[in-house]
C-alpha positions in Angstrom: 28.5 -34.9 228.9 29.1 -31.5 227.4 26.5 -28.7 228.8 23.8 -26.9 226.8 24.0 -24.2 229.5 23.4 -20.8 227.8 22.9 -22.1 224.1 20.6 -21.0 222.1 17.7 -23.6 220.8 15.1 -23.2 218.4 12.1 -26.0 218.4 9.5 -26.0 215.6 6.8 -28.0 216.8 7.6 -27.0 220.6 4.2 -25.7 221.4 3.3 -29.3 222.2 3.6 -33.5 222.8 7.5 -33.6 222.5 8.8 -30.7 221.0 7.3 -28.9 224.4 8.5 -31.0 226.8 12.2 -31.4 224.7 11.6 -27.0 225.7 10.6 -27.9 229.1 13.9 -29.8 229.6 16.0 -27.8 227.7 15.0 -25.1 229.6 15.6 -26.8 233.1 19.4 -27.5 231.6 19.4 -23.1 231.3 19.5 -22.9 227.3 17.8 -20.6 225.7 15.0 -21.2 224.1 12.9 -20.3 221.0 9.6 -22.1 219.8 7.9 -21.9 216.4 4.4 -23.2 215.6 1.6 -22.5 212.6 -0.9 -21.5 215.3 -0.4 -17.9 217.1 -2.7 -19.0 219.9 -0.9 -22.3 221.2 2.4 -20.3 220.6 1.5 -17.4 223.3 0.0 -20.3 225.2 3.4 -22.7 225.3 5.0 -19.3 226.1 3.0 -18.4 228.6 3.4 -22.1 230.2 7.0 -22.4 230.1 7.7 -18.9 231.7 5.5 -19.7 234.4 7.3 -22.7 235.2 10.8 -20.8 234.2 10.7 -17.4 235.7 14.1 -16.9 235.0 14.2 -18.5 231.7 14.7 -17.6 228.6 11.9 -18.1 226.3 10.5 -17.0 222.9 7.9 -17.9 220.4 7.5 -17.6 216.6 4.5 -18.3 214.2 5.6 -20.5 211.1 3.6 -21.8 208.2 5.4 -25.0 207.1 2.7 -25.2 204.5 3.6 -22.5 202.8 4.1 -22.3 199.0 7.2 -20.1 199.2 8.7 -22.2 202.0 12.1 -21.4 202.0 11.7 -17.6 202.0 9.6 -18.4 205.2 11.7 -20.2 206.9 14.4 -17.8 206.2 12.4 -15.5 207.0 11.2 -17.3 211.0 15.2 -17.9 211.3 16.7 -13.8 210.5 13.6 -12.8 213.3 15.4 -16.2 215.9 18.9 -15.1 215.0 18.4 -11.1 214.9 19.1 -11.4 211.6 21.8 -13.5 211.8 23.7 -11.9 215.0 22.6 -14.2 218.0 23.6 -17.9 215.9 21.7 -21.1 216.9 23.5 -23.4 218.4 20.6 -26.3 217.9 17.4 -26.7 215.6 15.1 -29.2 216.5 12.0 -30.3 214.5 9.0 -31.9 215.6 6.4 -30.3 213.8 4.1 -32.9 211.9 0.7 -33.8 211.6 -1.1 -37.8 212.6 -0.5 -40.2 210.2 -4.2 -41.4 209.0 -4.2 -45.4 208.5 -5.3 -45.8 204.5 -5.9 -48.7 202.8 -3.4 -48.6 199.6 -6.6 -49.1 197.2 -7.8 -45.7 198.6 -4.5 -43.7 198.6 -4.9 -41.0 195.9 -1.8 -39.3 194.3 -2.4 -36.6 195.7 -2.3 -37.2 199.2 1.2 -38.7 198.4 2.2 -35.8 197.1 0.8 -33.7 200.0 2.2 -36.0 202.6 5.5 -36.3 200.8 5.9 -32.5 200.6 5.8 -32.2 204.3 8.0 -35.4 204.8 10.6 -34.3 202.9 10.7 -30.7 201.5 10.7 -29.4 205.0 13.4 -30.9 206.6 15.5 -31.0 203.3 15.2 -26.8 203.4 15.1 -26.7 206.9 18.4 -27.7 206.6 19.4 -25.8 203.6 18.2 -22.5 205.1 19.0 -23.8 209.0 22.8 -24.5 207.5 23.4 -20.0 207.4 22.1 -19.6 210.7 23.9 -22.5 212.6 27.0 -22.4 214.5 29.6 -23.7 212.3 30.5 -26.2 215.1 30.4 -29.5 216.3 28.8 -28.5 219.2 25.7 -27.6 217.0 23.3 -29.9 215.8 19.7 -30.5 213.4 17.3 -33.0 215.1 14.7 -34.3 213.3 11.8 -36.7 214.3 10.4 -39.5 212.5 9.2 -42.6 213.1 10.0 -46.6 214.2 7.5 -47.4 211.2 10.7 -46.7 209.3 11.6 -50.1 210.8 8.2 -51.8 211.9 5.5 -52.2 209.8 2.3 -51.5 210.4 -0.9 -52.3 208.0 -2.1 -49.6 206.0 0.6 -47.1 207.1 2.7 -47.8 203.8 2.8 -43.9 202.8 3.9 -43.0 206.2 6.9 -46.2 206.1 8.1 -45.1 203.5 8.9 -41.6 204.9 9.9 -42.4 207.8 12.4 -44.8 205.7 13.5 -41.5 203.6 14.5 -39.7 206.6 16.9 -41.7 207.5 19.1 -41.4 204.0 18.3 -38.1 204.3 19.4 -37.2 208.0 22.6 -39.9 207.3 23.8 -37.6 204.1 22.8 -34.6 205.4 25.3 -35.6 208.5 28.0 -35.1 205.8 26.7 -32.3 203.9 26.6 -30.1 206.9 29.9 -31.3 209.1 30.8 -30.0 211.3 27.2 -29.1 212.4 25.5 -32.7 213.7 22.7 -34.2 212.2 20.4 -36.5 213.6 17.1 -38.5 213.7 15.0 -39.3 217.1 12.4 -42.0 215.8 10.3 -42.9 218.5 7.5 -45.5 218.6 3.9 -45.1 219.8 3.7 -41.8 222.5 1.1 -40.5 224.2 0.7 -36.9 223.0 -1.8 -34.4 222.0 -1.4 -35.2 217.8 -3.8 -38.4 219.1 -6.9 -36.3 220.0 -9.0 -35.7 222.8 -9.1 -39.3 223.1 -5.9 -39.9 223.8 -5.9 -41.2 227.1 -7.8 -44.4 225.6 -5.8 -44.6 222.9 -3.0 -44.6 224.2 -4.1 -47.7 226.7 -5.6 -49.8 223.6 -2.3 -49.6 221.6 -0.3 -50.0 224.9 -1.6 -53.7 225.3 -0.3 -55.1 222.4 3.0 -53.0 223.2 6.3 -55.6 224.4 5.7 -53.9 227.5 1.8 -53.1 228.1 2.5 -49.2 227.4 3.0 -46.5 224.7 5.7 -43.6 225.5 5.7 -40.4 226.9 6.7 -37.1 225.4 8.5 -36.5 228.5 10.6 -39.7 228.1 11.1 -39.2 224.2 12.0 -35.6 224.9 15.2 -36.6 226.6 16.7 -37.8 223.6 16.7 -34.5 221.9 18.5 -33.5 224.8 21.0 -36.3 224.7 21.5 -35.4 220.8 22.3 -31.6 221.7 24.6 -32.5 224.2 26.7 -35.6 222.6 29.4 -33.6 219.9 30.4 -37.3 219.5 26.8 -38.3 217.4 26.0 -37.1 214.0 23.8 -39.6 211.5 22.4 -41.0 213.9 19.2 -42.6 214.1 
């Protein structure tokens, strides 16, 4: 498998649950890495944590407001400060950035929490990739990971908004895989994880859910972050899911 030695990664969401440990690994394979978040404090604090455990690493971290009404220009505006204004390419974005889905009866969904959810379902990672497309590698070897959600393909009650997304990503990372060749595009959709978007009771969440699991447990954002890894590394994969 092709090395990610020396590449240059940016991770939006990677100042926790799997976009930090997808940094964490990354890191241990030598990339270099950059991670964006909305909140300054848990980016100096992901920082802080990853160079500790990565003396030698390389390491950096960005405040991003995916929420933003002029969402392009900011995001343009996060990748010229990665890039150096355009100097110092990516060779990887990764996305994990999203907020707990919040089990609604369809009865009590109102328009506009569609249109809320839907903005961040879609409009990011469609101009994510329209904006990450000028500051990619024009390569194979380069690749936009996003993550969505095995609800695209498993049901669950009440979740119906947050189906149907995950459902949309998957046209969307499939055509954006031949919008943007050579630069890869791909989808990690991973089922019920134990991370920090469940709370401060996660722990007991995690082991209600993990009993009616096929195999008595949830994930891992350790174990999920290896497939971003994977995705970097495999010049072969591209709208994939």
């Amino acid at each position: 498998m092709p090395p990610i030695k020396g590449q240059y990664i940016l991770i939006i969401g990677g100042t926790s649950g799997m976009g930090f440990a997808a940094a964490t690994l990354a890191l241990q394979e030598h990339a270099n890495v950059a991670i964006a978040s909305s909140n300054s404090a848990r980016v100096e604090t992901a920082v802080k944590a990853l160079k500790t455990s990565f003396p030698e690493g390389n390491i950096e971290g960005y405040v991003v407001d995916l929420q933003s009404e002029v969402l392009e220009k900011t995001l343009d505006h996060l990748l010229m400060n990665v890039t150096c204004d355009g100097v110092a390419l990516l060779d990887h974005i990764i996305t994990t950035a999203g907020r707990g889905p919040v089990a609604k009866p369809l009865s009590e969904t109102s328009i506009k929490e569609v249109t809320e959810v839907a903005k961040h379902g879609i409009t990011v990672p469609m101009i994510l990739a329209k904006v990450g497309h000028r500051y990619l590698k024009k390569s194979y070897t380069s690749s936009l990971t996003f993550t969505g959600g095995h609800i695209s393909e498993k049901p669950v009650a009440n979740y119906s908004l947050y189906s149907a997304l995950a459902a949309s990503m998957v046209g969307l990372t499939r055509n954006l895989a031949l919008d943007m060749a050579p630069i890869r595009v791909n989808l990690v959709n991973p089922g019920a994880t134990l991370t920090e978007m469940w709370g401060p009771n996660r722990e007991q969440i995690g082991e209600m859910v993990g009993k009616n699991a096929l195999l008595g447990k949830v994930g891992s954002a350790e174990e999920v972050g290896e497939a971003y890894i994977y995705l970097m590394k495999d010049s072969n994969t591209t709208g994939s899911c």
